[in-house]
C-alpha positions, 0 to 999 in steps of 0.5 A, spaced: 801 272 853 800 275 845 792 271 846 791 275 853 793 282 849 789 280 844 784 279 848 785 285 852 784 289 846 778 285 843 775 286 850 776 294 849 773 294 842 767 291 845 766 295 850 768 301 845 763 299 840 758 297 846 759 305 849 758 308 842 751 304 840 748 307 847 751 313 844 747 313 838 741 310 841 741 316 846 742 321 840 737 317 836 732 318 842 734 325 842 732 326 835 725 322 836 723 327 842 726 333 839 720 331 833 715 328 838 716 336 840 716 339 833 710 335 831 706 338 837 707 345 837 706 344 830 698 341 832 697 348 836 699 352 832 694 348 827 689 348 832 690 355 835 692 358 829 694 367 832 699 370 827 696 368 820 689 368 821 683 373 822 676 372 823 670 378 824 670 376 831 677 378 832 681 384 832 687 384 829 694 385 833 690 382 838 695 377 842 700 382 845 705 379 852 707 382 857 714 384 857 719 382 863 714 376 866 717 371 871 714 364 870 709 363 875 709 358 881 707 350 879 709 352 871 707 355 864 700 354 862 699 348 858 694 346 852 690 342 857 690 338 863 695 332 860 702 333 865 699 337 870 698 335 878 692 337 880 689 338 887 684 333 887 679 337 892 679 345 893 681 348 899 677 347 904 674 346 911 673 338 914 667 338 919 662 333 921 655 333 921 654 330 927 648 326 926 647 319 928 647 315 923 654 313 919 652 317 914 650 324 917 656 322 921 662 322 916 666 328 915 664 333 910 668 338 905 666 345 905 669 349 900 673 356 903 670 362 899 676 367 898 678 372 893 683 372 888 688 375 891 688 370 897 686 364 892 692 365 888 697 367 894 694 361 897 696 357 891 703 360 889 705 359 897 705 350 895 709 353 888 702 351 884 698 357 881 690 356 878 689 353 871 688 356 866 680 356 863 682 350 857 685 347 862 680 345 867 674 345 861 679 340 857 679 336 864 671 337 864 670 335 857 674 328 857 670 326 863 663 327 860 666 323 854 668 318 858 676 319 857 678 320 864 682 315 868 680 314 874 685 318 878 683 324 875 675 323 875 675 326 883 678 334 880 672 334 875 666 332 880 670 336 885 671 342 881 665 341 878 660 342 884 659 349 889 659 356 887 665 355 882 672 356 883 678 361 880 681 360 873 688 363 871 685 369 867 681 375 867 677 379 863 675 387 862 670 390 857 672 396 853 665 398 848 666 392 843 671 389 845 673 384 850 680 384 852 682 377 856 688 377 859 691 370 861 694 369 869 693 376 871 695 378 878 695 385 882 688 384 882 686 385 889 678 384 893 677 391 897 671 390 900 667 393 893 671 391 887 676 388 885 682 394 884 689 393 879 695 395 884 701 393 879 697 389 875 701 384 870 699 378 866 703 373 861 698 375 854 692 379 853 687 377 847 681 382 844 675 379 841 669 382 839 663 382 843 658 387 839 652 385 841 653 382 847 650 385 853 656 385 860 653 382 867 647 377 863 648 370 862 649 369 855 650 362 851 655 360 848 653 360 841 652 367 840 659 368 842 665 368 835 668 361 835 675 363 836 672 366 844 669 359 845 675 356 841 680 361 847 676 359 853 675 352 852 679 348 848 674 346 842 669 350 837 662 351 840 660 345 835 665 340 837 664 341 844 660 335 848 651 336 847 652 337 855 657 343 855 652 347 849 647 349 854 654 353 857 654 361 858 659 366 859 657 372 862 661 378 860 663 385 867 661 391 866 664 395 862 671 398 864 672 393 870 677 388 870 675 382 873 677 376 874 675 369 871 672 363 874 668 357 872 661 355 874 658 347 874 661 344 868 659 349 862 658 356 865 665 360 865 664 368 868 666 375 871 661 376 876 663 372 883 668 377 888 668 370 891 670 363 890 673 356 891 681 355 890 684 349 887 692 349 885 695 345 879 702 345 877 707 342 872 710 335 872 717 333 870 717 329 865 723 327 861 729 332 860 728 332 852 721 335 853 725 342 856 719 343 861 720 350 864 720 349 871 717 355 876 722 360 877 727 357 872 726 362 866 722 367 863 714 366 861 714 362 854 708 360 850 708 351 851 
């Protein structure tokens, strides 16, 4: 009787030191996540420094958030398109040609041209929002370097032909100051111009454009490379020879206009009409604290 008591206790202070390594190795596992995270913020914050560093093309005090803003439909914006589910096509329209060759018979996608404002309802209503501009253009760039996996290659073609699809950002002009505010809404189509009703945003940043005239292609290395870094992810001298030729093409004056992205290099404020494309976070690990659509308020990833 003594052994099987003996036993007993030897068999629970197994299962004891066995539930207090698991213990352990979830805390360890915590730890390791926790500075995985760290190290990352650290990075962006190296790589896309705001508070601490000035240049000429960049007016001080220029990164302000709007107060009270809900985290919009399919997710926080990310740093580029890593841990994002994409649309592999834009929206649009299925139609066969009708030819008599198997070629000109099968069905072809055309791309359905709406306004903002209908874009981003059409999105928020499958819980997606549009991407963000250094999300798409980092998507782009690691495909004309090779970098893509295979799944994702069909987003960057797709997105890429057309007449250009809707990004998560707007731009006004104000004199010499180019004011960009990251995942605008309130910006409604009214047949003429696009017209602020209730007008929010997540964050704004101002930058330099003197110089630059407003409803002309420009190309980018005229621009300060803390724009080009802003909208694309990368300094102008970074970024693949193919995308050097890209332009931005700044509104007119006083009018906020929302952002889009041409071919695979031209970014610009001048179509009332474009191609709708959703993208939405993925949940990946509960370590990570990967806000969620309507779980919190806007914060910077």
């Amino acid at each position: 009787m003594n052994r099987i008591i003996g036993d007993r206790k030897e068999n629970i202070l197994d299962e004891m030191e066995e539930v207090a390594r698991a213990r352990n190795k979830d805390v360890a596992e915590e730890e390791r996540l926790e500075k995985l995270e760290a190290a990352r913020r650290a990075r962006e914050e190296a790589e896309n420094p705001k508070s601490s560093e000035r240049s000429e093309g960049r007016l001080g005090a220029q990164s302000t958030k709007a107060p009270s803003v809900i985290v919009p439909a399919g997710g926080i914006i990310a740093p580029t398109y890593k841990g994002l589910e994409w649309d592999t096509y834009a929206y649009a329209a299925i139609a066969c040609k009708g030819g008599k060759t198997l070629n000109e018979m099968r069905p072809k996608r055309e791309k359905i041209m709406l306004s903002y404002d209908k874009s981003l309802e059409r999105v928020r209503n499958e819980g997606k929002r549009h991407p963000s501009p250094k999300e798409a253009f980092s998507l782009i760039i690691d495909n004309l370097e090779g970098r893509l996996s295979e799944e994702l290659k069909p987003v960057a073609e797709d997105m890429c032909g057309g007449f250009g699809e809707w990004l998560s950002m707007a731009m006004e002009r104000k004199g010499d100051v180019l004011i960009c505010y990251l995942h605008p809404e309130g910006l409604v189509w009214d047949g003429k111009t696009y017209v602020k009703i209730n007008f929010t945003y997540a964050e704004k940043e101002q930058f330099n454009v003197s110089g630059k005239g407003s409803q002309e292609m420009i190309n980018l290395s005229a621009f300060d490379d803390m724009l080009v870094q802003y909208i694309y992810g990368k300094s102008f001298d970074k970024l693949p020879k193919e995308m050097r030729k890209g332009s931005i093409y700044l509104p007119e004056e006083g009018v906020v206009w929302p952002a889009g992205i041409s071919g695979y290099s031209i970014f610009d404020c001048r179509y009332n009409l474009r191609a709708s494309r959703g993208v939405k976070n993925i949940e990946r690990f509960a370590g990570m604290k990967i806000l969620m659509p309507g779980t919190a308020r806007m914060n910077r990833w």
